[in-house]
C-alpha positions as a printed Julia matrix, in Angstrom:
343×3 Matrix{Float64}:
   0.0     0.0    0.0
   1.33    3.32  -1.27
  -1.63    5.41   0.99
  -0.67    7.77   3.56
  -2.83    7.8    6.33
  -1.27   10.84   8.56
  -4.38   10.76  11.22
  -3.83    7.08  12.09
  -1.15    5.78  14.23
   0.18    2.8   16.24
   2.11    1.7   19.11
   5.23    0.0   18.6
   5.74   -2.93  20.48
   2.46   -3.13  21.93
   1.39   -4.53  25.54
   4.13   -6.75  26.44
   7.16   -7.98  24.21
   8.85  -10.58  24.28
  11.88   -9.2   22.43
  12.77   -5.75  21.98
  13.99   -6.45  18.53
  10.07   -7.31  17.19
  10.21   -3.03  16.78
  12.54   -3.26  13.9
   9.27   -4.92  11.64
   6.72   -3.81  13.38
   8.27   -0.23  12.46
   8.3    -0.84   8.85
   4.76   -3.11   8.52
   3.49   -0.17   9.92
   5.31    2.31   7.45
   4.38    0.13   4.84
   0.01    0.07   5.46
   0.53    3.86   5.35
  -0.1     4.64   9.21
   1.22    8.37   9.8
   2.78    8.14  13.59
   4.58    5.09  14.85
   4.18    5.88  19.24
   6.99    4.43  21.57
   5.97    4.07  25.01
   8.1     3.34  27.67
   8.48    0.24  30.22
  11.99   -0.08  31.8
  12.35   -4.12  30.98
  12.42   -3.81  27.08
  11.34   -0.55  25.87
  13.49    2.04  26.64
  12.13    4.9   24.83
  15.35    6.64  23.36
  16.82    3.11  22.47
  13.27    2.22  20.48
  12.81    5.63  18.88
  17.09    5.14  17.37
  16.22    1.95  16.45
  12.38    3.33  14.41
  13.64    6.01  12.76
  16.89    3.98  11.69
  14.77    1.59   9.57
  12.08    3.81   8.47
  11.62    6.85   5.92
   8.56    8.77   6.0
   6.86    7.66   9.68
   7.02    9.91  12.29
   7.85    9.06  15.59
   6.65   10.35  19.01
   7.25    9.18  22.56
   3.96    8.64  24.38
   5.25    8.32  26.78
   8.76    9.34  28.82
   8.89   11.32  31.75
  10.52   14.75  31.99
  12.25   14.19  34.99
  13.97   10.74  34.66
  16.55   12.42  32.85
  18.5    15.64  32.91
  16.83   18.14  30.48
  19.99   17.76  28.74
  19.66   14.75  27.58
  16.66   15.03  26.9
  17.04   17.72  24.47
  20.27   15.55  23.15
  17.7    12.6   22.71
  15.68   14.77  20.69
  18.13   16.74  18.69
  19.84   13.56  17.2
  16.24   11.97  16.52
  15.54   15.49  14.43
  18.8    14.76  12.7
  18.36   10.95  12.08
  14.83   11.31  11.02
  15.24   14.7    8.87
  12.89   15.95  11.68
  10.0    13.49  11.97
  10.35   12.97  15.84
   7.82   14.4   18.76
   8.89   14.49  22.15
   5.93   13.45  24.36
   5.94   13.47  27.99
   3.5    12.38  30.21
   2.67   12.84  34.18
   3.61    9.07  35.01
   1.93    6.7   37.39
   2.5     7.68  41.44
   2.88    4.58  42.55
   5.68    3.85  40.27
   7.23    7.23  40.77
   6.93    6.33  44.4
   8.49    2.54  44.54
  11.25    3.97  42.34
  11.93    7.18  44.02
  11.12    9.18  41.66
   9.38   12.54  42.39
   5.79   12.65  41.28
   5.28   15.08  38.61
   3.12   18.44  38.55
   1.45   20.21  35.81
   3.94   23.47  36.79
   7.16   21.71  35.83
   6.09   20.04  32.46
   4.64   23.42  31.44
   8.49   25.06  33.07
  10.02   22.13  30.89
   7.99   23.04  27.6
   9.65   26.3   28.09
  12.97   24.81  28.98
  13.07   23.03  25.41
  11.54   25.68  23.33
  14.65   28.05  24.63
  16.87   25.41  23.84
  15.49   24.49  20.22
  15.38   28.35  19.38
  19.68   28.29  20.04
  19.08   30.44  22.98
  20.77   29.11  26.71
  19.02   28.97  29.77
  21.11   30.87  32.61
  20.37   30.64  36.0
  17.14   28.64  35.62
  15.38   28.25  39.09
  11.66   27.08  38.2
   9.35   24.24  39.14
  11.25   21.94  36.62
  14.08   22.52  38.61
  16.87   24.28  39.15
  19.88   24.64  36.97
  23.27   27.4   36.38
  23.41   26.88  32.69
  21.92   24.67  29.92
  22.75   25.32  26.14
  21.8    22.94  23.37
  23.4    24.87  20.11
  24.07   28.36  19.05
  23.25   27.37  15.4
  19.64   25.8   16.24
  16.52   28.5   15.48
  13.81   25.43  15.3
  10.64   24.66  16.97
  10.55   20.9   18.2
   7.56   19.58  18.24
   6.12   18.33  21.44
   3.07   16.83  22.96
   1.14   15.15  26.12
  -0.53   12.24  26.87
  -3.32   14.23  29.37
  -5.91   12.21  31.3
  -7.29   15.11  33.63
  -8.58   18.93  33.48
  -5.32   20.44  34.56
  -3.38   18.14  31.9
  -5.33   18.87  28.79
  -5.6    22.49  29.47
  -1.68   22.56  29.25
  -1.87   20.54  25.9
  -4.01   23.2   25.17
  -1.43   26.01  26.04
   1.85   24.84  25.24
   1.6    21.21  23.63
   1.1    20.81  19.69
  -0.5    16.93  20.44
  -2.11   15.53  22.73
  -2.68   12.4   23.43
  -5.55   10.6   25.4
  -6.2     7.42  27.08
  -7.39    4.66  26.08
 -11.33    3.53  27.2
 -12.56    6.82  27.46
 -16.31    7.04  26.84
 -17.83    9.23  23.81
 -18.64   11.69  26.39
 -15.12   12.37  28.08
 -13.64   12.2   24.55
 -15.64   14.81  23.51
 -15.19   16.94  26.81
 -11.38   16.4   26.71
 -11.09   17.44  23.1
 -13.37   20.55  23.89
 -11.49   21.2   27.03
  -7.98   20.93  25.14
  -9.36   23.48  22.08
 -10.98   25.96  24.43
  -7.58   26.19  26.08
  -5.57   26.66  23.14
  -7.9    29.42  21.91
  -7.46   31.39  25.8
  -4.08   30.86  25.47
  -4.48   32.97  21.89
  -3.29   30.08  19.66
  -5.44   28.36  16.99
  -6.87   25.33  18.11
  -6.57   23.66  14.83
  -2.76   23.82  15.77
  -3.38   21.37  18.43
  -3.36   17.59  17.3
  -5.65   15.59  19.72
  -5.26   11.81  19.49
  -8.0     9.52  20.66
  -5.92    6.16  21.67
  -8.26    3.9   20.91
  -8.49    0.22  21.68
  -8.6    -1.87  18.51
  -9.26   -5.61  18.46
 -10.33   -7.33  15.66
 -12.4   -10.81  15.62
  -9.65  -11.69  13.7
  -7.6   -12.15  16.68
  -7.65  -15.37  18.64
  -9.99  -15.04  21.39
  -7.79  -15.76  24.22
  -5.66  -12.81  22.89
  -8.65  -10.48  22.67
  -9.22  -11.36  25.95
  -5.82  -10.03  27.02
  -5.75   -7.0   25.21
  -9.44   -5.84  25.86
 -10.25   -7.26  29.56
  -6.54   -7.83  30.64
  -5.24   -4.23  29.59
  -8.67   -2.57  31.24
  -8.04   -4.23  34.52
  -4.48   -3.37  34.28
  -5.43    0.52  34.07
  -7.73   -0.03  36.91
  -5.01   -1.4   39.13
  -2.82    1.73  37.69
  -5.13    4.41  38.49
  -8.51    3.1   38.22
 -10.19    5.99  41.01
  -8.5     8.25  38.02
 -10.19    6.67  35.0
 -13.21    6.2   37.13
 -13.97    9.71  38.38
 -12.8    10.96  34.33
 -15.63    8.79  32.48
 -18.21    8.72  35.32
 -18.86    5.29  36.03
 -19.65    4.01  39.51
 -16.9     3.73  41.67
 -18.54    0.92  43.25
 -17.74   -1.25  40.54
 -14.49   -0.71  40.75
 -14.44   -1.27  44.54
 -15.79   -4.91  43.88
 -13.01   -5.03  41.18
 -10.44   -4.48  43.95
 -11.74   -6.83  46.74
 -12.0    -9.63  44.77
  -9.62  -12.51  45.81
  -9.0   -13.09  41.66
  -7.83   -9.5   41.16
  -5.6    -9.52  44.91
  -3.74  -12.89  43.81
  -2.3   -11.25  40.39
   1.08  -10.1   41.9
   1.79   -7.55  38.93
   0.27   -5.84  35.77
  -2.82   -7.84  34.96
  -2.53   -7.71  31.27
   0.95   -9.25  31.66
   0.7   -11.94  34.05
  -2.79  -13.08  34.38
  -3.43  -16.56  32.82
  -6.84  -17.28  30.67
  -9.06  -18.47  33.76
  -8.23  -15.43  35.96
  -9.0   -12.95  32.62
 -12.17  -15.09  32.04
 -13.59  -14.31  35.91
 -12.42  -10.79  35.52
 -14.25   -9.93  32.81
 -17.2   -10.96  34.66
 -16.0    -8.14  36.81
 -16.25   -4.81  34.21
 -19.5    -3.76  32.98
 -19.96   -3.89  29.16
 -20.55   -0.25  29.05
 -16.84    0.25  30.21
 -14.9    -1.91  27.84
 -17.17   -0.5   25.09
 -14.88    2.46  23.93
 -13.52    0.36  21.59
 -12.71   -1.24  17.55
 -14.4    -4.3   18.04
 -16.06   -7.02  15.39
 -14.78   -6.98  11.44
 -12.63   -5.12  10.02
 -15.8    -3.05   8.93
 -17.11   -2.74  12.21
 -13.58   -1.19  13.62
 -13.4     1.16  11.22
 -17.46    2.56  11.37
 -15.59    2.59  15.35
 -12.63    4.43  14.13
 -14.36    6.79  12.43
 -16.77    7.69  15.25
 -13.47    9.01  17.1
 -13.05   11.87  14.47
 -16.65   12.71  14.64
 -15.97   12.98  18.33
 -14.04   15.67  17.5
 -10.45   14.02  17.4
  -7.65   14.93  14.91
  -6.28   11.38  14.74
  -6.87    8.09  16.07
  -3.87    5.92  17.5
  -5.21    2.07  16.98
  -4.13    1.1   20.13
  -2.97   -2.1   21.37
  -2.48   -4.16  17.9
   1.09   -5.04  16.03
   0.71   -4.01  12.16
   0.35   -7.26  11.11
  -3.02   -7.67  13.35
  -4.28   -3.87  11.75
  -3.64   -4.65   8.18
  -7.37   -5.96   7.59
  -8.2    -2.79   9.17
  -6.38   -0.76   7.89
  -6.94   -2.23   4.2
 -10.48   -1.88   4.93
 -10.06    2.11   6.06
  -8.67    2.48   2.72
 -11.74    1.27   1.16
């Protein structure tokens, strides 16, 4: 397929690999259906983000590539802006630095410092400065505090940047200072269309154009053609998994009864997986837990034929979105979909 499609996208390496090396084809399968944006996320065991987005944009030509996402402050914003200076170069400037507020209760098993909307809207700052060939002297802000940073005197570029925002506060900065954003996955019809409206309104009080603003919908996409214990995983398994994440989060966002999800955490099935549900749970445990999550909250998905996951796709830009991530699914498992968007 020669098609561009520059509003769809993908994860690379999706849920969790097995190899680290499956990125290398996934990266050009995707290329090759036409999807615009290949996303790198980040997990510490096999998908460190600046390795993954080297090893993308090595193999690849025209795909663009955008963490969704790293952290701001697990590095030093100098190599950050390193990481994304040499992507600009390797790519010929088709990387997008994402950053994301992170999950708490990592941040606070690892020691990391949990992360506030002031210092990724001080770090936006920080890396415009730095992009424009300008240093930063004396910097003492809510980022942190630093005597000199200074990228290079010959750079006078804007690097693109955006946010994967799950609350108010979030989307309102994609709104001021982000050009994408990027939002999570199961979120009703009715948050989608509040976060996009909430992420446009911004952008226009902030006196930029809101059409400047990319919002993504990341939307779960699983096909029937997918074997059922594997739909399983990546529908129920990766649900339950944002529920033991920040479920009170994705809860209070789309509106649903937090009772539900109280049942979802006292149940002896749910307490016995020691770790990330979608990666651990065998077939029996995903089989009771689905018992556990209404219909109405793993609905927000591509679901059925290819047809029907596209009519699904679709609804997300009527929603209001600019592009839709098909989240959750290699290449190879979106190519009837994607052959049937083209249609």
């Amino acid at each position: 397929m020669t098609t561009t499609f520059p509003e769809l996208g993908f994860y690379v390496l999706a849920g969790q690999p097995t190899s680290t090396r499956d990125a290398i084809a996934e990266a050009r399968e995707g290329e090759a259906l036409g999807l615009g944006t290949a996303f790198i996320s980040e997990r510490y065991n096999l998908k460190e983000a600046a390795v993954l987005c080297g090893a993308v944009g090595a193999v690849t030509e025209r795909i663009r590539i955008q963490t969704a996402t790293t952290n701001h402050n697990t590095r030093h914003p100098m190599v950050t802006a390193g990481i994304a200076r040499t992507m600009q170069s390797l790519t010929g400037g088709r990387f997008v630095l994402g950053i994301g507020r992170g999950i708490p209760a990592a941040q606070d098993a690892h020691g990391i410092p949990r992360i506030t909307t002031a210092q990724m809207e001080d770090f936006v700052g920080i890396m415009r400065q730095l992009f424009r060939g300008k240093p930063v002297i004396g910097h003492n802000g809510p980022a942190g505090s630093w005597p000199i940073l200074h990228l290079d005197s010959t750079l006078d570029e804007h690097l693109p940047m955006g946010l994967v925002a799950f609350g108010p506060q979030s989307l309102k900065l994609g709104g001021r200072c982000f050009d994408e954003v990027v939002l999570h996955t199961y979120f009703t019809d009715e948050t989608t269309e509040r976060a996009v409206r909430t992420v446009k309104e911004a952008a226009e009080q902030a006196g930029r154009d809101p059409a400047d603003v990319r919002v993504w919908s990341c939307f779960a996409t699983i096909g029937d053609h997918i074997p059922g214990p594997l739909r399983l995983k990546k529908s129920v398994g990766r649900l339950a998994t944002y529920l033991q994440a920040y479920g009170d989060l994705l809860v209070k966002t789309n509106r649903w009864d937090p009772a539900v999800l109280a049942r979802f955490r006292a149940d002896p099935v749910v307490q016995s997986v020691r770790g990330a549900i979608d990666a651990i749970a065998t077939p029996e445990q995903l089989e009771h837990i689905a018992t556990l999550l209404p219909d109405e909250w793993l609905a927000p998905s591509a679901t059925g034929t290819p047809e029907q996951c596209v009519a699904a796709v679709r609804n997300q830009f009527a929603l209001g979105c600019d592009g839709v991530i098909l989240h959750g699914a290699s290449p190879a498992e979106l190519a009837p979909i994607v052959r049937a968007y083209a249609r």
